[in-house]
C-alpha positions in Angstrom: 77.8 116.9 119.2 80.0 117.7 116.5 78.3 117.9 113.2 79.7 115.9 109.9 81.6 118.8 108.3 83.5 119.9 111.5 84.2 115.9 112.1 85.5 115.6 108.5 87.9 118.9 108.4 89.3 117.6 112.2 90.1 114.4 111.1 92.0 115.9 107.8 93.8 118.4 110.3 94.8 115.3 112.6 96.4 113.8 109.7 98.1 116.6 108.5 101.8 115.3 109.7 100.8 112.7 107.6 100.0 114.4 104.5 102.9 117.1 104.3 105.7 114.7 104.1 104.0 113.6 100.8 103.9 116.7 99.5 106.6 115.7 97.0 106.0 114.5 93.7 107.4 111.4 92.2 108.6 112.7 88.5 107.6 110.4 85.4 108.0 110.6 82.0 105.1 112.5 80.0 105.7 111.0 76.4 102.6 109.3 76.6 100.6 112.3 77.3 98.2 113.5 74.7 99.6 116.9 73.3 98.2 119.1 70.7 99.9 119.3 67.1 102.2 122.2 68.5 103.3 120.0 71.4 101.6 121.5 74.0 99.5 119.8 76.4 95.8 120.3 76.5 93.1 120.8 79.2 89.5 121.9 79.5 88.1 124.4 81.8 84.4 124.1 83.2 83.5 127.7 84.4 84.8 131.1 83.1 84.6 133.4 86.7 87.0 134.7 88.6 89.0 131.8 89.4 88.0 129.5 85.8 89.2 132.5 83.6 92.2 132.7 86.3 92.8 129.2 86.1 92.7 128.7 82.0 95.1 131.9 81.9 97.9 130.0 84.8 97.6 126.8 82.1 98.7 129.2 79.0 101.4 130.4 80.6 102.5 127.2 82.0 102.6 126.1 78.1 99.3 124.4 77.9 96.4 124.5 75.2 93.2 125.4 77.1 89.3 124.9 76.0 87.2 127.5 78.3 83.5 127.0 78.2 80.4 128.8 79.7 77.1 128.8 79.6 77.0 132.6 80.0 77.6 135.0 77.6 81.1 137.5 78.4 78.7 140.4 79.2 76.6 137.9 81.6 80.0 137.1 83.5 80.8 140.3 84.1 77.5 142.2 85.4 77.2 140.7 88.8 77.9 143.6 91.2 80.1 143.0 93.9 83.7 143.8 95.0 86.4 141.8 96.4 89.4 141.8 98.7 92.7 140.8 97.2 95.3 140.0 99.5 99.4 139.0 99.2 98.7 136.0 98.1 96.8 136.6 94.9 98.9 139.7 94.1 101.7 137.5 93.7 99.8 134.9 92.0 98.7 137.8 89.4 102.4 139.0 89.1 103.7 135.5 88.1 100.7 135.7 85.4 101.5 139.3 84.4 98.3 140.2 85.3 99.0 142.9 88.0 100.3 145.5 86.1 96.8 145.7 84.0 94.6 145.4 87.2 96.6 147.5 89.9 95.5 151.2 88.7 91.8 149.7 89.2 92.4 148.7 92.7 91.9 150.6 96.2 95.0 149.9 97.9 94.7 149.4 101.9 97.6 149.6 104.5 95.3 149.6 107.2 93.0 146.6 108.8 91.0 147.3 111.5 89.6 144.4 113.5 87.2 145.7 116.1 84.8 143.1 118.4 81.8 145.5 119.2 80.3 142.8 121.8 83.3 143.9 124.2 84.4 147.2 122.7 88.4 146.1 122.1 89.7 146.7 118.3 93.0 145.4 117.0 94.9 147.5 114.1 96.7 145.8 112.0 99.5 147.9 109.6 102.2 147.5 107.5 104.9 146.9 110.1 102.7 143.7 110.6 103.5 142.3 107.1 105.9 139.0 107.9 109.4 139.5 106.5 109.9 138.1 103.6 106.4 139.5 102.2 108.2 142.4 100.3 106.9 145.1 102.3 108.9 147.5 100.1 107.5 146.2 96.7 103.7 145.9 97.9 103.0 148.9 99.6 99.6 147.8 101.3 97.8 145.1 103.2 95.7 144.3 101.0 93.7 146.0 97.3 89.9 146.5 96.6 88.6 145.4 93.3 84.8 145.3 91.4 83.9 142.2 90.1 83.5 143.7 86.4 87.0 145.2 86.2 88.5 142.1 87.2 86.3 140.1 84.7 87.5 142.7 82.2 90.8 142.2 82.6 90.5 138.3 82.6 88.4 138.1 79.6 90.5 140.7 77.8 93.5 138.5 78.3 92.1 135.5 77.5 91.1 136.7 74.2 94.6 137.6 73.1 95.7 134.2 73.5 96.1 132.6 70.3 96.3 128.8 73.2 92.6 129.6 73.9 89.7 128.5 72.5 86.5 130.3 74.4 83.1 128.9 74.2 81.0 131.4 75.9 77.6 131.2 76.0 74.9 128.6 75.5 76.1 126.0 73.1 73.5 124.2 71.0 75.1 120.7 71.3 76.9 120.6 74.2 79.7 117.9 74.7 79.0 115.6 77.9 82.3 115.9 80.5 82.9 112.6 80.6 83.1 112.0 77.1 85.0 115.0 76.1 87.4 115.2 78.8 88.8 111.6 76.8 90.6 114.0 74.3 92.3 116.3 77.6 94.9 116.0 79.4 93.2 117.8 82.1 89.6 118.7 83.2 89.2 121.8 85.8 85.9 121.9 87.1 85.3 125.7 88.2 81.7 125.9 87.8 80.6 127.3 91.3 79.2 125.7 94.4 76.4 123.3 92.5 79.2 122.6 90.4 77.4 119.8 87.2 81.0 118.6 87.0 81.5 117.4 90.9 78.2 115.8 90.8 79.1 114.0 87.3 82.1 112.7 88.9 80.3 110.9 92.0 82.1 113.5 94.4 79.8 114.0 97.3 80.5 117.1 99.6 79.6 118.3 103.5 77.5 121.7 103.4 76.5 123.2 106.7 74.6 126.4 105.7 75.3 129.3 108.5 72.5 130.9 110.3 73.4 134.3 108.5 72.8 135.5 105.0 75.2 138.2 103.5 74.3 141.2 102.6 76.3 143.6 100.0 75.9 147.3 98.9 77.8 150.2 98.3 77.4 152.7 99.8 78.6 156.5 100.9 79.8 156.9 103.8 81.9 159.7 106.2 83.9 158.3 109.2 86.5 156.0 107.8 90.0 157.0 106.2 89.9 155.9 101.9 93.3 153.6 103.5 91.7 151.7 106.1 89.7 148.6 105.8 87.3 147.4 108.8 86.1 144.0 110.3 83.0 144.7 112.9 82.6 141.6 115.0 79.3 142.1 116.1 76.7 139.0 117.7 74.2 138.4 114.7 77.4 138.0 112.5 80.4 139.4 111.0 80.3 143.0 109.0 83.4 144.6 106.7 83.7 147.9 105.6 85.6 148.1 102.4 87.0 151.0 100.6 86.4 151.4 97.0 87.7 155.2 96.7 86.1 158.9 96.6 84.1 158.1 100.3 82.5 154.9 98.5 82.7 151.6 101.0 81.2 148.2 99.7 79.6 147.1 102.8 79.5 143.1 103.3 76.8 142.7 106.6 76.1 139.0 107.8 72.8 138.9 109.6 69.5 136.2 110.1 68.5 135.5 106.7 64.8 137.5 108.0 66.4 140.3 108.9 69.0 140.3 105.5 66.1 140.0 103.1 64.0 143.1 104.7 67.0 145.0 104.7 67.3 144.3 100.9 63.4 145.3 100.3 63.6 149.0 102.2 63.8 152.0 100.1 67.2 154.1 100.3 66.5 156.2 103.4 65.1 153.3 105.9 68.1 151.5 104.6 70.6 154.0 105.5 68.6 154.9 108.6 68.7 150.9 110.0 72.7 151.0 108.6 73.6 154.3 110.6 71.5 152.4 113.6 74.2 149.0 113.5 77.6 151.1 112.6 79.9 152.7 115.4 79.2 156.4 116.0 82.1 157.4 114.0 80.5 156.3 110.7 77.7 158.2 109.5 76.3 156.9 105.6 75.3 159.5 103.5 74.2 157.5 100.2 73.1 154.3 99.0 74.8 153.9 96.0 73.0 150.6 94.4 70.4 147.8 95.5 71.4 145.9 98.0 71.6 142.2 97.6 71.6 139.1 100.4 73.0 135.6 99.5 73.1 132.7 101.8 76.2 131.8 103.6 77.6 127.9 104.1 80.6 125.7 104.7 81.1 123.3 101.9 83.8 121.1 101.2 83.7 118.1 98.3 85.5 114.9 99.8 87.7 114.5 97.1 89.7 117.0 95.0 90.1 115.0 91.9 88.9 111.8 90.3 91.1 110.5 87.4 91.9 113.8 84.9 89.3 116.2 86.8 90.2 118.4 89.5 88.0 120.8 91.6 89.2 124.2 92.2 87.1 127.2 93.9 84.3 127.0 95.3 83.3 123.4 93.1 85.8 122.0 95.9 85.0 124.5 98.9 82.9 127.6 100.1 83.7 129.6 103.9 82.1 132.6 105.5 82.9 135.6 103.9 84.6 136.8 107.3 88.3 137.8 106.6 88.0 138.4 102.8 89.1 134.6 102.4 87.2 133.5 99.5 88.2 134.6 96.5 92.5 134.3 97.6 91.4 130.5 99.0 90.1 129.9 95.3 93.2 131.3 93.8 95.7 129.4 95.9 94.1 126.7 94.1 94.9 128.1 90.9 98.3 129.2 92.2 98.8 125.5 93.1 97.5 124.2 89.7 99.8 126.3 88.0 103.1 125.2 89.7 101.8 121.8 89.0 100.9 122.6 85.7 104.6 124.0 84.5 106.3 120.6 86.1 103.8 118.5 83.7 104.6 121.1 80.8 108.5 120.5 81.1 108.2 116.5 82.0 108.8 116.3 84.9 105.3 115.3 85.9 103.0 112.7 84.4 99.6 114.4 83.8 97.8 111.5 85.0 99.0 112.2 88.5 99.0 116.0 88.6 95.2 115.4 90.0 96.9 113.5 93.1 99.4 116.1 93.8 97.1 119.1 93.7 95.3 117.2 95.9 98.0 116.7 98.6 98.6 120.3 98.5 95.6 121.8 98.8 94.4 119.7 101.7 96.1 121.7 104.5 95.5 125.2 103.4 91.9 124.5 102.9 91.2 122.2 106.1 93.0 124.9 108.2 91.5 128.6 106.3 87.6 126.5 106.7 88.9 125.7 110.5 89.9 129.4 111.4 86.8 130.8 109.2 84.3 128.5 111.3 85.7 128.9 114.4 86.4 133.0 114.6 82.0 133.2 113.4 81.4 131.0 115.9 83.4 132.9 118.8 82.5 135.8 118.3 78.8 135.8 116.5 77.2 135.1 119.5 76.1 136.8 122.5 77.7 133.7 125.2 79.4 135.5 128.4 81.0 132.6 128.7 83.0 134.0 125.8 83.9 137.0 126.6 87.1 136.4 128.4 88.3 134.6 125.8 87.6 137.5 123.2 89.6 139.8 125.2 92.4 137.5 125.6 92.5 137.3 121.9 92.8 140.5 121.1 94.2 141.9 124.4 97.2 139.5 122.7 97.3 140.9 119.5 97.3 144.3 120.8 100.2 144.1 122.8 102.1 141.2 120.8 103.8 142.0 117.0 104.7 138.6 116.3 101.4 137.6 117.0 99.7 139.9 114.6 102.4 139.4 112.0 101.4 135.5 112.0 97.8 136.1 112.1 98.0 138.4 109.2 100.4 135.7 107.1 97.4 133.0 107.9 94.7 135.9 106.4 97.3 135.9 103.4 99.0 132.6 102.4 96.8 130.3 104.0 98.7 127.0 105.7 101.6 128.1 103.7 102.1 131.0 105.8 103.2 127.6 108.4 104.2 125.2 106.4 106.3 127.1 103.6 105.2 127.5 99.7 106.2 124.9 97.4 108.6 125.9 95.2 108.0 127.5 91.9 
């Protein structure tokens, strides 16, 4: 029996002949859009995290006036303790902001990703000769960057605050303005306040969740075994585990497991933990250090049913949450904003009404999302599981992308771009 969330995202990816054809947008004239005394149009921006502080920043340099509120403080934003992958995708999203160039010397640059199914001991390696043409090798040196959450916040809130277009409200706010009556003076809403996002609810937008059977656990820890270029995915049954480098023999480990067995693992002192870690890892890696607490969140699918209703529009994870597996949520997020902002610079010029840049962002998002929450689903569910009736198919797969380059080279676009990796990106 398939379940509500898997029914919903087959029946979107049915209709996707559909929906691409529509993928243009009918220009109309914008001189009945509200604009600031400058000229400039003007949006608000629910949520100041990764992809909020992303998105206000695309708006400013699209030529909008932007409103960023919070609840937290800046320091709050910026303590959680985690690190993420950045792939293709967002690197050229952050180039387009002039963003890179701050946030690049932070990064741990990879330019090798090891995929390795430990259920039937095969392992795929993917390099830079597997980067699609036309993915500028030559200017982007790696497969991929590893980044802490509080130097990317840094360099967010750092730009923000040089923006003479932004107005920050950070923190809590003693009379806070209701959504629905202050988004009448915006142009545009953004709701990017997280997965029990207040503005999706306040909009009537009902979503599908289907929480996984996994939790996912993070640390940092030392570790001898594994080059400072190479980045690893362990397919093993109780759920998917990544190995990323952060530098100096430092790997952020990301370990999806049974929510039981995730939360004793965060409670053991140092040496059990590195002793049940050493236990679960190939031979090859041997941890030396625990380098902060542990920390287990739960994992789910979620996906709102609609992406916008009148001037608001849902992007990150107030729209959609996957497994971690892949490093895909963070770049899905910012293809949002990297959508947003293409949208945003045709409504800043005229040539698209503000009232239906909502609609549009919808019809492009729809494919990249129903297709990355497809893959995502179905690669846990392959290969998290102990089923022999599997295991032919896992070799298969990566007997395939062994021996195949073209296969590896399109797998590795889908990791990066998405559907657009298919389908082509819309123009600039």
């Amino acid at each position: 029996m398939i379940k509500a969330p898997q029914q919903f995202l087959l029946r979107r990816f049915v209709c996707l002949p559909t929906v691409l054809p529509s993928l243009s947008v009918v220009a109309a004239p914008a001189s009945s859009a509200r604009r600031t005394p400058c000229g400039r149009l003007l949006a608000r921006v629910l949520g100041a995290g990764p992809t909020g502080a992303l998105a206000a920043l695309a708006l400013v340099e699209a030529g909008w006036a932007v409103e960023l509120c919070d609840p937290l403080t800046a320091e709050a934003l910026s303590q959680r303790r985690r690190a993420y992958a950045f792939n293709q995708s967002s690197r050229e999203l952050l180039q387009r902001l002039d963003l890179w160039s701050a946030l690049e010397p932070q990064l741990v640059a990879f330019d090798e990703l090891q995929l390795w199914d430990l259920g039937i001991e095969r392992s795929v390696v993917f390099g830079l000769d597997d980067l699609a043409p036309g993915r500028s090798r030559s200017r982007a040196a790696a497969i991929g960057w590893i980044g802490r959450h509080d130097q990317l916040m840094a360099v967010l809130l750092g730009r923000l605050k040089q923006q003479a277009n932004v107005s920050l409200q950070l923190g809590p706010s003693p009379a806070p303005v209701p959504e629905a009556a202050g988004s009448r003076r915006f142009d545009l809403v953004i709701g990017a306040d997280g997965p029990e996002s207040a503005t999706r609810r306040s909009l009537g937008i009902g979503c599908w969740r289907q929480p996984y059977r996994q939790f996912c656990l993070t640390a940092e820890v030392e570790l001898r075994g594994a080059a400072a270029n190479q980045a690893w995915e362990l397919l093993r049954p109780e759920g998917p585990f990544a190995v990323l480098p952060l530098g100096e023999r430092r790997f952020q480990l990301v370990w999806s497991a049974p929510e039981s067995r995730c939360r004793q693992l965060e409670g053991l002192p140092a040496s059990a933990f590195l002793d049940r870690l050493a236990a679960v890892l190939p031979d090859r890696f041997q941890p030396d250090a625990l380098l902060d607490q542990p920390r287990a969140y739960p994992v789910e699918l979620l996906l709102a049913q609609r992406l916008h209703r009148g001037r608001t529009l849902l992007v990150g994870e107030s729209a959609h949450r996957c497994h971690p597996v892949g490093g895909q949520g963070l770049n899905l997020c910012w293809r949002d904003v990297a959508v947003l902002h293409q949208l945003a610079c045709r409504a800043a010029q005229g040539k698209l009404h503000p009232r239906r840049l909502g609609a549009a962002y919808g019809r492009r998002r729809w494919p990249d999302l129903l297709l990355t929450l497809l893959a995502t689903d179905l690669l846990v569910r392959v290969f998290s599981n102990r089923s022999p009736w599997l295991l032919p198919l896992r070799s298969l797969a990566l007997t395939l992308l062994a021996r195949f380059r073209r296969l590896r080279r399109l797998a590795l676009a889908l990791m990066s771009s998405g559907a657009c990796a298919i389908q082509g990106a819309p123009p600039e």
